[in-house]
GUNUVO-720049 format. One record per residue (C-alpha): x, y, z. Coordinates in steps of 0.1 Angstrom, whole numbers, padded with zeros to 4 digits. Example, Ala and Ser with C-alpha at 12.3 -4.5 7.8 and 13.67 -1.06 7.14 Angstrom:
% GUNUVO-720049
ATOM/u/v/w
ATOM/0123/-0045/0078
ATOM/0137/-0011/0071
//
This chain:
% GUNUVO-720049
ATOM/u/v/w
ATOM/-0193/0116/0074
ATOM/-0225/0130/0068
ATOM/-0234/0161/0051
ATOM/-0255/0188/0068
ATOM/-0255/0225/0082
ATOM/-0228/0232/0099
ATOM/-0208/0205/0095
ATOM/-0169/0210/0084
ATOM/-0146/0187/0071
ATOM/-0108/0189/0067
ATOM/-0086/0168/0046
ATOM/-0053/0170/0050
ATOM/-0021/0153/0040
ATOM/0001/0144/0008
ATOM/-0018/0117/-0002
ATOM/-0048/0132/-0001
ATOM/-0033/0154/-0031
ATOM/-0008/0128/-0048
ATOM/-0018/0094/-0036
ATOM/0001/0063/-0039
ATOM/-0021/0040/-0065
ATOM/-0003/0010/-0069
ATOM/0031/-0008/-0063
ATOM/0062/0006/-0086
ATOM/0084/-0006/-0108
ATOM/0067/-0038/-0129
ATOM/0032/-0033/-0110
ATOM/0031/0003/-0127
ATOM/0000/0007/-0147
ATOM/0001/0042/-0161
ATOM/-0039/0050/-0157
ATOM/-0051/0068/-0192
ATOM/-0070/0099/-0174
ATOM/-0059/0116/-0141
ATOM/-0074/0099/-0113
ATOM/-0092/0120/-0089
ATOM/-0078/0125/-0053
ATOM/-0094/0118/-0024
ATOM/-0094/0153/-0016
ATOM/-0111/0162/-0044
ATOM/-0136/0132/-0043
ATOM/-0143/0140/-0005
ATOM/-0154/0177/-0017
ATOM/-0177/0160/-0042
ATOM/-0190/0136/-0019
ATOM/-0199/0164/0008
ATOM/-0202/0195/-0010
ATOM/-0169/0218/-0017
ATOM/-0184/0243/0008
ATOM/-0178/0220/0039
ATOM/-0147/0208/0028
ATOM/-0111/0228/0033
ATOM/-0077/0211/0015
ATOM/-0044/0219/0029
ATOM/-0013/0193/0018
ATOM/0004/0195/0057
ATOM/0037/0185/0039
ATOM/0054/0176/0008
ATOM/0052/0143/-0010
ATOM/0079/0124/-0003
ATOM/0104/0107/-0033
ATOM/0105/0117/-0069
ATOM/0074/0129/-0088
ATOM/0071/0121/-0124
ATOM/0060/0147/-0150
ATOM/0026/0148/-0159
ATOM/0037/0143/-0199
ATOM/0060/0140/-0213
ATOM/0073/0138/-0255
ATOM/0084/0100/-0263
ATOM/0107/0098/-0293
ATOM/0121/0064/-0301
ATOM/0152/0065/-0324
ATOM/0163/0028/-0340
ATOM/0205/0023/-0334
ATOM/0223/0046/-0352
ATOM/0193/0064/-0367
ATOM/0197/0106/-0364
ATOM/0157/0108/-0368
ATOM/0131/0090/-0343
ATOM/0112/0067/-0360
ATOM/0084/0070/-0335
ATOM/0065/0101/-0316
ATOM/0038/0094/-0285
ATOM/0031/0119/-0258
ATOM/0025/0096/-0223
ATOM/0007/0114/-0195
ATOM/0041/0098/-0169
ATOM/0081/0101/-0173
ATOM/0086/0070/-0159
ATOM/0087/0036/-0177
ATOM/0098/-0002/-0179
ATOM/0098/-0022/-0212
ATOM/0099/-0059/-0212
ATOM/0089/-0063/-0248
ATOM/0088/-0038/-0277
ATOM/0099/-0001/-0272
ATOM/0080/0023/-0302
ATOM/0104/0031/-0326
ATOM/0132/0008/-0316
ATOM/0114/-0027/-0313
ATOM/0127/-0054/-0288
ATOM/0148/-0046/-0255
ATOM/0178/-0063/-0275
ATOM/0182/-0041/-0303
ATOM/0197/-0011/-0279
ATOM/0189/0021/-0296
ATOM/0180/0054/-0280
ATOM/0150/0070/-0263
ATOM/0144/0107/-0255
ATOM/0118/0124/-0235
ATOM/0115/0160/-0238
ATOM/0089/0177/-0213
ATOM/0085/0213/-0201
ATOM/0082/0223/-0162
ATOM/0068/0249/-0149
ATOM/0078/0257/-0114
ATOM/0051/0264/-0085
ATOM/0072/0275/-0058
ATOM/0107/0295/-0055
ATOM/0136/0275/-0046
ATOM/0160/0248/-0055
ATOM/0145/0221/-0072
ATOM/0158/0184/-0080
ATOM/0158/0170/-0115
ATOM/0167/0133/-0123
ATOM/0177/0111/-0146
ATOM/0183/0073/-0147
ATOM/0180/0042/-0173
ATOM/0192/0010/-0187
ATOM/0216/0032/-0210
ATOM/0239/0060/-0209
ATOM/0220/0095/-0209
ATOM/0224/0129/-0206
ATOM/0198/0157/-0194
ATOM/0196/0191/-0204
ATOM/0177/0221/-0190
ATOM/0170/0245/-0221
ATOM/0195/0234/-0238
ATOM/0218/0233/-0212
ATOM/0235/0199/-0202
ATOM/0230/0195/-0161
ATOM/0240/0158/-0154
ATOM/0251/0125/-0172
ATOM/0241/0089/-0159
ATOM/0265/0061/-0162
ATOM/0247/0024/-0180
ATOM/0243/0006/-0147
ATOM/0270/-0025/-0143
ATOM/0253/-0055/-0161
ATOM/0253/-0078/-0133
ATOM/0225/-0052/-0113
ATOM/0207/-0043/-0145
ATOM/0175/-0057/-0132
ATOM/0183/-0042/-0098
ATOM/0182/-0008/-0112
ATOM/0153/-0012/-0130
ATOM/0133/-0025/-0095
ATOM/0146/0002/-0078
ATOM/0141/0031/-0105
ATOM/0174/0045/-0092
ATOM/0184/0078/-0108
ATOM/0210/0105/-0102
ATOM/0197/0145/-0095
ATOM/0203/0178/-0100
ATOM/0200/0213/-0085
ATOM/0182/0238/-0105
ATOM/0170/0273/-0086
ATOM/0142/0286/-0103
ATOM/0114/0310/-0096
ATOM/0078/0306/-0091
ATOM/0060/0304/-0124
ATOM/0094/0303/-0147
ATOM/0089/0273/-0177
ATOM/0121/0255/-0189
ATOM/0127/0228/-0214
ATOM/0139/0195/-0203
ATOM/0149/0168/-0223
ATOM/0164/0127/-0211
ATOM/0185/0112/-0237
ATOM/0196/0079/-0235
ATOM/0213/0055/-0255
ATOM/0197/0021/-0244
ATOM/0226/-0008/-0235
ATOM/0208/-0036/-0253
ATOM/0192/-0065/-0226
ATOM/0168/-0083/-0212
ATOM/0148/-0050/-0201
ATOM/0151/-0016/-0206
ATOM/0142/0014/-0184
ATOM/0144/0053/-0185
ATOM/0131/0073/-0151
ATOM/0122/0108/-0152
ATOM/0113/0128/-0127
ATOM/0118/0158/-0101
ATOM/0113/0171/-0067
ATOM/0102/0208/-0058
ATOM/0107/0220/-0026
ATOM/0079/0224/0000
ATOM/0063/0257/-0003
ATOM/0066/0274/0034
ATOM/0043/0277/0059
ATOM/0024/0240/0051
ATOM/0021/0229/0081
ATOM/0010/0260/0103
ATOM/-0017/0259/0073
ATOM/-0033/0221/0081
ATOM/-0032/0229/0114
ATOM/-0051/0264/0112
ATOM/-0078/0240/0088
ATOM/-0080/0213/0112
ATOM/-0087/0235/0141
ATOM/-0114/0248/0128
ATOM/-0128/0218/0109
ATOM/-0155/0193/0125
ATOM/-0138/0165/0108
ATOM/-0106/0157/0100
ATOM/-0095/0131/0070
ATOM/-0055/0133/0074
ATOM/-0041/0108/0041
ATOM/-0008/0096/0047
ATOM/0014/0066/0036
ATOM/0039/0057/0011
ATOM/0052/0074/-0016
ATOM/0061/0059/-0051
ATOM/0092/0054/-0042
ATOM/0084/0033/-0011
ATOM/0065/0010/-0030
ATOM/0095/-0007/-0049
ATOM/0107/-0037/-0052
ATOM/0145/-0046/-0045
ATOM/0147/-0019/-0014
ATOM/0141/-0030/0019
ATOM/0125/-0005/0042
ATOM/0143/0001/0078
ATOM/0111/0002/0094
ATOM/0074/0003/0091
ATOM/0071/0045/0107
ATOM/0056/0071/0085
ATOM/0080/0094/0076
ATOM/0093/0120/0100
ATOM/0071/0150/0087
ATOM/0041/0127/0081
ATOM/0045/0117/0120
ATOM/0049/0158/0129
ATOM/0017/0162/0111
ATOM/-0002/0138/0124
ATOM/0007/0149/0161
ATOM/-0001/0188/0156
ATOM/-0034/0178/0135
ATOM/-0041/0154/0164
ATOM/-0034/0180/0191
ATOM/-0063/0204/0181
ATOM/-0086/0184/0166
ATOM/-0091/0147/0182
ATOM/-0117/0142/0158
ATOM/-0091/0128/0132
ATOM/-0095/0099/0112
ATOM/-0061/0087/0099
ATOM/-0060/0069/0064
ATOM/-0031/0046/0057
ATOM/-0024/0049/0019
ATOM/0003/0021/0022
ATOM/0010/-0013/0010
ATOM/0024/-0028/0047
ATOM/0024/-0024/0082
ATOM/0027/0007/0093
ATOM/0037/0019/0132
ATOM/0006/0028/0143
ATOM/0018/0037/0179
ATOM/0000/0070/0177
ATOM/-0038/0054/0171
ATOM/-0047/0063/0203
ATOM/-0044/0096/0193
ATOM/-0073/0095/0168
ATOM/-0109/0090/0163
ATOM/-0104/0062/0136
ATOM/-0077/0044/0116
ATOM/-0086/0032/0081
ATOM/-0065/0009/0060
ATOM/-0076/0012/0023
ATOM/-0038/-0001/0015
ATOM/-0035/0011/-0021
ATOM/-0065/0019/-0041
ATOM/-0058/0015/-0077
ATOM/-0070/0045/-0102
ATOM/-0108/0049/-0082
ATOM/-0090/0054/-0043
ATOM/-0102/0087/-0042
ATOM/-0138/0079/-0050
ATOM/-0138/0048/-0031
ATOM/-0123/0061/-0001
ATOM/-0155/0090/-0004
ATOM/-0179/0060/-0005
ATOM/-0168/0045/0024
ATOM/-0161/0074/0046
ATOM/-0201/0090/0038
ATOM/-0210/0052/0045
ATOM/-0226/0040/0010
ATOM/-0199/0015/0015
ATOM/-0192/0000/0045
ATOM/-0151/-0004/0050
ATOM/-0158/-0042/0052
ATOM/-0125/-0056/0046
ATOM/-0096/-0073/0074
ATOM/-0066/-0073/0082
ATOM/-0043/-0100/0056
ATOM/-0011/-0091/0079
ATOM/-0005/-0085/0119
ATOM/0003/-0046/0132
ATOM/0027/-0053/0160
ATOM/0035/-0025/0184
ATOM/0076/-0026/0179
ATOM/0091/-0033/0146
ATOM/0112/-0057/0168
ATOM/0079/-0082/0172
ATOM/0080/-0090/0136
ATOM/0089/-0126/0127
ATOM/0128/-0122/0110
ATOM/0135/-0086/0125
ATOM/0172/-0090/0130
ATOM/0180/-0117/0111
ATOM/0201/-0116/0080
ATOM/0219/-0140/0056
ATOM/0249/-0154/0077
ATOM/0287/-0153/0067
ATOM/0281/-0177/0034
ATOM/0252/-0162/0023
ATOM/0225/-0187/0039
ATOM/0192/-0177/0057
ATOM/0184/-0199/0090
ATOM/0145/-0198/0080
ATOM/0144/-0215/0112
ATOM/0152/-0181/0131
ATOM/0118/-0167/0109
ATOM/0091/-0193/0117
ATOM/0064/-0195/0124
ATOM/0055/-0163/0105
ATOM/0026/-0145/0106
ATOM/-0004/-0146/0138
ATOM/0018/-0179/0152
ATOM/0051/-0158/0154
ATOM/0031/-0138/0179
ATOM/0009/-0163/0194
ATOM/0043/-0183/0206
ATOM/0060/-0157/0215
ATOM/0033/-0141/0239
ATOM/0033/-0108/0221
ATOM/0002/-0085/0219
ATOM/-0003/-0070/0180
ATOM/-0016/-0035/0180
ATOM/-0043/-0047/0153
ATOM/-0042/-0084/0146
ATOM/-0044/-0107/0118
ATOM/-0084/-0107/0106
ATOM/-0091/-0079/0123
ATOM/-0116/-0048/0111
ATOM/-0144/-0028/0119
ATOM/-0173/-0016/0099
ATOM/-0205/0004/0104
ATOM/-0224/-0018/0130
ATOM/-0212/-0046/0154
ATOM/-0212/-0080/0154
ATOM/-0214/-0114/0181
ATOM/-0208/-0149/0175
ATOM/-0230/-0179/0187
ATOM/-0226/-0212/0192
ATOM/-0207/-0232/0172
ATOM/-0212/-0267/0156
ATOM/-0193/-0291/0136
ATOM/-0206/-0327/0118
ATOM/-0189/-0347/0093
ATOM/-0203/-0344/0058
ATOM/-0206/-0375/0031
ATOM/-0174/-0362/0011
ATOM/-0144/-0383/0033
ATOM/-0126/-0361/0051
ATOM/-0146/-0330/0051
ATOM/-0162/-0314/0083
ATOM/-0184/-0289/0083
ATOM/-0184/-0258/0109
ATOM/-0214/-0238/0113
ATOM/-0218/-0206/0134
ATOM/-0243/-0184/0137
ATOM/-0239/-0147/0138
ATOM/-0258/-0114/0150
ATOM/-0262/-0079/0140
ATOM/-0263/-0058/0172
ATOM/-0260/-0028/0156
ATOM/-0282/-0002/0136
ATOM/-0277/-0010/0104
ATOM/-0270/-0039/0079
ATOM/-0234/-0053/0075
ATOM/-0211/-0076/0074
ATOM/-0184/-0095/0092
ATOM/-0158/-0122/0084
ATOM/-0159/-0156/0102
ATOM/-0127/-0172/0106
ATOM/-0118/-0209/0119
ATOM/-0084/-0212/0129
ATOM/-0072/-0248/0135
ATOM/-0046/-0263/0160
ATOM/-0032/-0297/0153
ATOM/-0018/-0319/0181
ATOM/0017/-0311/0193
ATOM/0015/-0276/0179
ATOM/0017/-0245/0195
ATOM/-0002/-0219/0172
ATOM/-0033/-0220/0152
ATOM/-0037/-0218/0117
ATOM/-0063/-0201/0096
ATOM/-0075/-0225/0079
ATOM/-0116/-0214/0065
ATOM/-0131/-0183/0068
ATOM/-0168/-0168/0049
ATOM/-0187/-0133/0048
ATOM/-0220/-0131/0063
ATOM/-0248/-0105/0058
ATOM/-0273/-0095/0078
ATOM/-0296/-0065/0086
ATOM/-0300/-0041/0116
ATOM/-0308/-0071/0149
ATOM/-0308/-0095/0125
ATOM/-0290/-0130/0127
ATOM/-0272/-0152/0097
ATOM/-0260/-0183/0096
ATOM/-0227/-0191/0086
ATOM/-0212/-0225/0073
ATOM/-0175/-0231/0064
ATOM/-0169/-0261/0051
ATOM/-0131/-0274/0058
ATOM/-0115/-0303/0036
ATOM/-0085/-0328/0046
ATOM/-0057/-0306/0030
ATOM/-0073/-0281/0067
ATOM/-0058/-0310/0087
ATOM/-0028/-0318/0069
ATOM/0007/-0306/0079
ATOM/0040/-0315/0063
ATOM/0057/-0345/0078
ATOM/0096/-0339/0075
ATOM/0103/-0375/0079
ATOM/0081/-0389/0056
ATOM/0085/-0361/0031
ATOM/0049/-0360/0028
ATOM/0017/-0343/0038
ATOM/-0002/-0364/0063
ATOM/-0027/-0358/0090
ATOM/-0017/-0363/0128
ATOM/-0038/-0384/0145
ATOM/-0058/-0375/0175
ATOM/-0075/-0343/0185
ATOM/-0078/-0311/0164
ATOM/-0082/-0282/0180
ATOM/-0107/-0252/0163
ATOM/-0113/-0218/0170
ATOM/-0138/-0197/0155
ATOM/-0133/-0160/0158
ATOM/-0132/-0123/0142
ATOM/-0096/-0119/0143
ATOM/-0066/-0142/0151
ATOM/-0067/-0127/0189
ATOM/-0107/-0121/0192
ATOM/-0109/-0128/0232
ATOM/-0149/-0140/0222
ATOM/-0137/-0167/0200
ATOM/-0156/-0199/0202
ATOM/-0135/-0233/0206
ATOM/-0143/-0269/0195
ATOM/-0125/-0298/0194
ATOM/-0122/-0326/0159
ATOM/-0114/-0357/0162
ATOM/-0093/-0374/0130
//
């Protein structure tokens, strides 16, 4: 996306706003400053005149309060012996909690915060925790949350599960709200705070008017922080329902749409067709929103693949279906191979397959050539690849490697290259014995079979181009 006269560009979606940084629960790194969103990064990247906001929907799952008061009071103590303002409402203590000290000693933990609402309506307020806890609305108590049972502590704590709330208020009214709760004393200890508004009307008649008469579209989408838990399985790898209706009506008057996937998984991506582009930044850390501006104005290129397979029905993924049997026993047998050979053995076509990505030029493989080098058991593959497009880049060389007998290949080396505009590089990737070994069930061992080895290079675990040798061992 290139700045210039003229040009318009719209982003639009929740995570262009409130993006989803990294993984939940014990992944949660609070960052110390507010990151900035992508929306905001895109406007400094391209100049806020060219670039129009609008959210399309709500956020989805529970949104923490910016800051909140942390008072840590000691068992039994009426006073807290600590004070801390934290810029999040949400939080997981392993080892010492301020003012209490280890997760063992119990004691109590209050946050106190004050809301100020942005929209009329009824909005949710929630509470959960390692303890039993109350949660008061100026002064008022709203809703009291039960210790979770012992043997689903840690459960709770992966899941951040809370209890809620209704609370009407009016647009611009401030009230007090204050989590108490006396800490069951454990392993680990958690207290979750956080709410839900509801969506202001009239959001997505408003990314649709902006996209329509944008240039460009950036539509943000993806998980929220409650997707990206642990101990919750999700039923299937679709956006959520209004994310999907806003994609379609952006897409239906403005093709010109490139889709970012703020997730951490596949994602049913049935609509791509649909769009102009499809970038997978997965999640971003604290510096999404300025990295995601670098790569869409192209100072970066979006260089990275795919470490997973998109299939086109939830029902191609290896496992879908299965479940623990009647005494509690998974038949991995039913779930392998996973991965590029589930899909290779079963004949089904990914929609974006494993090592697969573009960047900002294009890319074709030579001829390939493999010799034995000094150190026993090593070979050496070396390919040599071409720029064909208009500017520099680079691309990903993967070997994949069939043994004899089996039916899928393995990835088994893989290197970067760089190279400018119609230039060539070569690439070597060197593979050792344990690129030949597979596990040998009678012998309980690793060994190599004897006889051919089958290797492909490629670009992607289904590139049609793919080169093909053959190793003797």
């Amino acid at each position: 996306l290139r700045p210039g006269p003229g040009r318009t560009v719209a982003v639009i979606g929740p995570n262009a706003l409130t993006p989803c940084l990294q993984g939940g629960t014990f992944a949660k790194v609070t960052p110390s400053t507010p990151p900035v969103s992508a929306a905001q990064a895109i406007a400094d990247a391209l100049g806020a005149e060219q670039v129009s906001v609008a959210a399309g929907c709500a956020p989805g799952g529970l949104l923490p309060f910016a800051e909140v008061v942390l008072e840590g009071f000691p068992a039994g103590a009426q006073e807290p012996r600590a004070r801390e303002v934290r810029p999040t409402s949400t939080f997981v203590w392993f080892g010492d909690i301020p003012g209490i000290g280890g997760p063992g000693l119990g004691g109590r933990v209050r946050l106190r915060t004050e809301f100020v609402a942005a929209v009329d309506g009824t909005h949710e307020l929630h509470l959960g925790g390692t303890g039993n806890g109350t949660l008061t609305v100026d002064g008022r108590r709203v809703l009291d949350w039960r210790a979770p049972d012992p043997a689903d502590v840690m459960g709770v704590v992966a899941r951040a599960d809370t209890m809620g709330t209704r609370v009407d208020l009016v647009r611009g009214q401030r009230v007090r709200i204050v989590g108490d709760v006396h800490l069951v004393p454990g392993r680990v200890q958690s207290v979750t705070l956080g709410y839900r508004s509801p969506a202001p009307p009239g959001l997505l008649d408003e990314a649709v008017a902006v996209a329509r008469a944008a240039g460009t579209v950036v539509l943000v989408v993806g998980d929220d922080r409650k997707a990206s838990r642990e101990s919750a399985d999700r039923d299937g790898t679709a956006l959520r329902p209004e994310q999907l209706e806003l994609l379609h009506a952006v897409t239906a008057v403005n093709p010109r749409t490139v889709v970012v996937l703020n997730a951490a998984h596949q994602v049913d991506t049935s609509w791509a067709e649909r769009t102009a582009a499809v970038l997978v930044p997965f999640y971003g850390g604290e510096e999404f929103g300025p990295a995601l501006a670098e790569v869409l104005t192209g100072r970066r290129e979006p260089s990275g693949r795919l470490p997973l397979t998109f299939a086109r029905s939830d029902a191609d993924y290896p496992g879908a279906g299965v479940s623990l049997d009647e005494d509690l026993v998974l038949d991995y047998g039913r779930v392998e191979p996973a991965g590029p050979g589930h899909f290779a053995r079963h004949g089904l076509v990914p929609a974006f397959a494993f090592g697969a990505g573009l960047g900002y030029t294009r890319w074709r493989l030579g001829a390939v050539h493999v010799r034995d080098v000094p150190d026993p058991g090593e070979v050496e593959v070396r390919c040599e690849v071409h720029n064909t497009g208009e500017r520099a880049g680079s691309d990903v060389v993967q070997v994949y490697a069939r043994a004899p007998g089996e039916d899928h290949d393995r990835l088994v080396g893989f290197r970067r290259a760089h190279a400018g505009a119609g230039a060539s590089a070569d690439v070597v990737v060197r593979l050792g014995d344990r690129a030949f070994r597979r596990w040998d069930t009678a012998r309980g061992s690793w060994v190599v079979p004897a006889g051919v080895h089958h290797l492909r290079v490629a670009r992607s675990a289904t590139d049609p181009l793919a080169q093909h040798v053959e190793v003797l061992r």
